[in-house]
C-alpha positions in Angstrom: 67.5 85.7 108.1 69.1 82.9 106.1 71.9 84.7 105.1 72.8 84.7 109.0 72.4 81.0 109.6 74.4 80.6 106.3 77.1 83.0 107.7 76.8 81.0 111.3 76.8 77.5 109.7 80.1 78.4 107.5 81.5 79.5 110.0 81.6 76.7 112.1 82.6 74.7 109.4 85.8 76.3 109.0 86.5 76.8 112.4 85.6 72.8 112.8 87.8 71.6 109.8 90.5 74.1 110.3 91.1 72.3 114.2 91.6 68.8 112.3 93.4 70.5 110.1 96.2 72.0 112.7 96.2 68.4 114.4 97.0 66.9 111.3 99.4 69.4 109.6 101.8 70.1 112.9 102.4 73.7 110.6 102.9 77.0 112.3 99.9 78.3 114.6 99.3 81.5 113.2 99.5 79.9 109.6 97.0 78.0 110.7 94.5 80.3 111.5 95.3 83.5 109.6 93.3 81.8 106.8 90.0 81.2 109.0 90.1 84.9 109.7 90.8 86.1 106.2 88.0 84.0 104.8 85.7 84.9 107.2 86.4 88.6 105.9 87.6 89.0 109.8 91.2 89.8 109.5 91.4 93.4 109.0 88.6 94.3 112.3 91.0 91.5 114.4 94.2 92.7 113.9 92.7 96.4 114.9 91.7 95.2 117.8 93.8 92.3 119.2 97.1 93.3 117.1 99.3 92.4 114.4 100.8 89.1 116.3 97.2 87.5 117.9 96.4 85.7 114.8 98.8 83.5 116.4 97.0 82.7 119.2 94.4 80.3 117.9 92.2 79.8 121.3 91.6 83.7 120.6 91.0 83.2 117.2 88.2 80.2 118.0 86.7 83.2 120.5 86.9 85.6 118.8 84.8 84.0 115.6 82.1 82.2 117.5 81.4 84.1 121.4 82.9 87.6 120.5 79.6 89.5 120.3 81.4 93.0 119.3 82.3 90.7 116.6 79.3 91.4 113.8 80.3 88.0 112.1 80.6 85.8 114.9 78.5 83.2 115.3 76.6 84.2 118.4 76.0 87.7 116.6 74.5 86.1 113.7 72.4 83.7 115.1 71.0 86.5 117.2 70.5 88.4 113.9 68.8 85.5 112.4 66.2 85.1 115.4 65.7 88.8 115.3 64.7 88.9 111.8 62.8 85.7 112.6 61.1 86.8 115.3 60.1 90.1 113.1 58.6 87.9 110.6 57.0 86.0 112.9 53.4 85.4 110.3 55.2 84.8 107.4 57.5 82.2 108.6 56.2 78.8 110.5 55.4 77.7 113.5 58.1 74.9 113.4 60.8 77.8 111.6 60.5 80.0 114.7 60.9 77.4 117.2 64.1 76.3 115.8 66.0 79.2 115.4 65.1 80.1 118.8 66.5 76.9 120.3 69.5 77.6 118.4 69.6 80.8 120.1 68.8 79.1 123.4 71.4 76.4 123.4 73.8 79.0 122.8 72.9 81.3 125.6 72.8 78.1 128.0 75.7 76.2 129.7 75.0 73.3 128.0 76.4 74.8 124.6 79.7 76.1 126.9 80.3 72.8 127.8 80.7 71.4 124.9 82.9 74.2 123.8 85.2 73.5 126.4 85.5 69.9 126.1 84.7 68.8 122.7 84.9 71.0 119.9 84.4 69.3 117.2 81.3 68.2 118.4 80.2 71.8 119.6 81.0 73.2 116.0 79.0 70.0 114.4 76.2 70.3 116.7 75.7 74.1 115.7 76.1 72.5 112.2 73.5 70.3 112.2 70.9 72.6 114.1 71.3 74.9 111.6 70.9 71.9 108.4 67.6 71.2 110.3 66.4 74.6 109.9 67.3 74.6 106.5 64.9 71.5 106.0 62.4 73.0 108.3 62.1 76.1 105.9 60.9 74.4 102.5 58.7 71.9 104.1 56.6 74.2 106.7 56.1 77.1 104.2 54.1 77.7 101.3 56.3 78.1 98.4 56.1 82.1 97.7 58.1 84.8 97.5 59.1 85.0 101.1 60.7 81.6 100.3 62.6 82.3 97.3 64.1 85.9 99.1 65.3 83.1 101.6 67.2 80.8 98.8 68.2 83.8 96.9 69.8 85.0 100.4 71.6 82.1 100.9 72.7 80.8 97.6 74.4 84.3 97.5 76.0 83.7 101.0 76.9 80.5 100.0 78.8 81.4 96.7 80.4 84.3 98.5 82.3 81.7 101.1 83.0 79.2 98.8 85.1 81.5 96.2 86.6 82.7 99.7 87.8 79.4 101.0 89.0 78.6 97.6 90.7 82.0 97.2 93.2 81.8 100.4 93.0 77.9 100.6 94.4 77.4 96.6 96.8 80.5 96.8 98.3 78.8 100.3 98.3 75.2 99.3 98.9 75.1 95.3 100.9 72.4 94.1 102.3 72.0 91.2 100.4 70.1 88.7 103.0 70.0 86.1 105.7 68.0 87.8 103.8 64.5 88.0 106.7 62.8 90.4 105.6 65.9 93.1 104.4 63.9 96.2 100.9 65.5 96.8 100.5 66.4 100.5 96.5 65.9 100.7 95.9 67.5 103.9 95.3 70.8 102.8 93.1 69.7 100.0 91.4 67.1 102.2 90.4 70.8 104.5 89.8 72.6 101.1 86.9 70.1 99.8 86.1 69.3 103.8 85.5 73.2 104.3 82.9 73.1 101.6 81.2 69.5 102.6 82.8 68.4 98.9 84.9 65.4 99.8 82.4 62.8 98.5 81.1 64.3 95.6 84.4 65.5 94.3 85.5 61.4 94.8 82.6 60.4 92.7 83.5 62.8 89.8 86.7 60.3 89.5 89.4 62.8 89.5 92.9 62.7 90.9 93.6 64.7 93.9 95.4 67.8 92.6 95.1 71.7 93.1 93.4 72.7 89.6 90.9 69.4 89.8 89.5 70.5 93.1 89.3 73.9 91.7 87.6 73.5 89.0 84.9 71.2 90.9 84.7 74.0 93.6 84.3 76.8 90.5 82.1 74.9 88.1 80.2 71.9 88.8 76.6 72.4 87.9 75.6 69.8 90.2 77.1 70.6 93.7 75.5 72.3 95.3 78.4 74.6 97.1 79.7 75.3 93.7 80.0 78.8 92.9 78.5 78.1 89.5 76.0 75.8 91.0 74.9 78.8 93.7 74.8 81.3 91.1 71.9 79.7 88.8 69.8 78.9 92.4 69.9 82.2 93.3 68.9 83.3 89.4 66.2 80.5 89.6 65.0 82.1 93.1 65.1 85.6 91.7 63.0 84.8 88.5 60.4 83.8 90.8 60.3 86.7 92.9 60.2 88.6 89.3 57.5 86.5 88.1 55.6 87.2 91.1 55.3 91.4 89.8 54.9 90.6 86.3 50.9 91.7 85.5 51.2 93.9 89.1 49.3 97.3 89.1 51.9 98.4 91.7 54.8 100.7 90.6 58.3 99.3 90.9 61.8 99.9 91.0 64.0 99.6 87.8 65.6 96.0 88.3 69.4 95.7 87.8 69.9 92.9 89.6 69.1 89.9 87.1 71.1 91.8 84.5 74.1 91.3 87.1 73.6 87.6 88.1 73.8 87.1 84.3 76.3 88.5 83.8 77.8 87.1 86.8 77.1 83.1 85.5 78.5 84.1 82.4 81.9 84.9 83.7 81.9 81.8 86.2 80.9 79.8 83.1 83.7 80.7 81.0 86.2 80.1 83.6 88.6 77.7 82.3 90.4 76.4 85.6 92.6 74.2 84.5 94.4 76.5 81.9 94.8 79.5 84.2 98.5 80.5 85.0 99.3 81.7 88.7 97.6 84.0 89.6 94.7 84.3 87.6 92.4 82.4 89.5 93.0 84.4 92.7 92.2 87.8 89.8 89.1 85.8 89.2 87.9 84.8 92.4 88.3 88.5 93.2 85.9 89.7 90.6 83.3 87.1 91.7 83.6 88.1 95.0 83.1 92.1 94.3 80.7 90.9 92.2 78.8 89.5 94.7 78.8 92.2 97.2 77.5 94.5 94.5 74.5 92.1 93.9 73.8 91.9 97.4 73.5 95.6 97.7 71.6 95.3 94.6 69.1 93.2 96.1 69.0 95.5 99.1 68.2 98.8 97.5 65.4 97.4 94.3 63.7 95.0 96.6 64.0 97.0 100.2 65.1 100.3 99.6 64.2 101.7 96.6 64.1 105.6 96.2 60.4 106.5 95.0 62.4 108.4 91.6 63.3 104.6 90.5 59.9 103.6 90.3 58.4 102.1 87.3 55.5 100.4 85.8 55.7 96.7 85.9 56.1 94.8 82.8 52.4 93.4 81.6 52.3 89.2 81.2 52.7 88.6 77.4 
């Protein structure tokens, strides 16, 4: 369920920053937006459908990510996801959970919500934004703290990590500069959208470094204390997992053998050891591709040991030492 809103609420971030972004800029329209849809994982299911040239066409683009309900990643779809899985959950979530996802879901099936599309944009995609922040706040305040809880952080701290080493993928590989040549006049713009795109434009200012390519990336990759850091995502969702773990340990139940902690490890190891700063062109991109694949394969991890297990993986549990 909170993988969905996370998916939605990204979503609308880029879409929101990305329209600053193209008033600001004045650069090529389909430069513009080819990077919403390739971060949104989008590009390949658009282009099959619309064509090689529509990327160019960003009102399609805008449609296409947040009302296109053939669209599995749009944001109407994954709101409705969300509610659904809400709505089948419906005793183990509260009261105050349920009622606002469904007025998300509600605002967006009203007029009211088209409106707003149609004549302010910005304030339709921060509006969505901030519904879905509330929900987020809802969630650890109206529940008990359990493992229904922690599969909700663990689900978005993963969804979280994913989009951030996306947006830093195709934004850094679009927009480097060169750090080396210290008389280079840095355009900030694109940086401004980078750090904007992942609500990192105050915290990276009070870490007190220049506005440059590698800084940014290196704030975005490794900085234990923001929380849309890819490191920073990492150890929540390892901290959520260890308490769904803890939860079995002692357990008469049989359970499935658990690979998944072994690959988060491993996973904060290698963002750990990333040195940013002393990577050569390309590497970061190789990188942020193995965190990415990475990530998939611990979300289907999480899927098969905790949901689908096959009955010949089962296991006794581990008894409390």
């Amino acid at each position: 369920m909170l993988r969905y809103l996370e998916r939605a609420d990204n979503t609308a971030g880029a879409i929101g920053v990305n329209l600053s972004h193209v008033l600001d800029s004045g650069g090529g329209v389909a430069e513009s937006w080819e990077p919403v849809l390739v971060v949104t994982g989008e590009m390949p299911r658009f282009r099959e459908r619309f064509g090689e040239g529509a990327a160019s066409d960003g009102e399609l683009v805008q449609r296409y990510l947040t009302w296109d309900e053939e669209n599995p990643a749009s944001i109407i779809s994954s709101i409705r996801a969300a509610r659904d899985n809400a709505r089948t959950i419906r005793e183990t979530i509260s009261r105050e959970m349920w009622e606002s996802v469904n007025l998300i879901w509600l605002w967006l099936q009203g007029p009211g919500s088209k409106r707003s599309y149609d004549v302010d944009r910005s304030d339709f995609f921060e509006a969505l934004e901030r519904s879905i922040q509330g929900f987020r706040g809802t969630a650890p305040d109206t529940m008990l703290h359990e493992e229904p809880l922690d599969f909700m952080r663990l689900g978005m701290q993963l969804e979280r990590a994913g989009m951030t080493s996306r947006i830093l993928d195709v934004r850094y590989h679009m927009e480097a500069v060169a750090d080396a040549d210290e008389s280079t006049v840095v355009d900030f713009g694109p940086w401004h959208a980078i750090l904007r795109s992942c609500s990192g434009i105050e915290a990276f200012l009070k870490r007190g470094r220049s506005f440059s390519g590698k800084n940014i990336a290196t704030f975005l990759v490794g900085d234990p204390a923001f929380p849309r850091s890819i490191l920073h995502c990492i150890e929540r969702a390892e901290h959520a997992l260890s308490r769904i773990l803890a939860e079995e340990v002692g357990s008469t139940v049989l359970m499935p053998q658990r690979n998944t902690p072994r690959m988060l490890g491993q996973l904060r190891a290698m963002v750990s050891s990333l040195e940013v700063a002393d990577m050569r062109e390309g590497e970061l991109h190789e990188a942020l591709t193995r965190v990415i694949d990475s990530l998939a394969e611990v979300c289907n991890a999480v899927h098969v040991e905790f949901f689908d297990f096959d009955e010949a993986s089962l296991s006794a549990p581990e008894s409390p030492q």
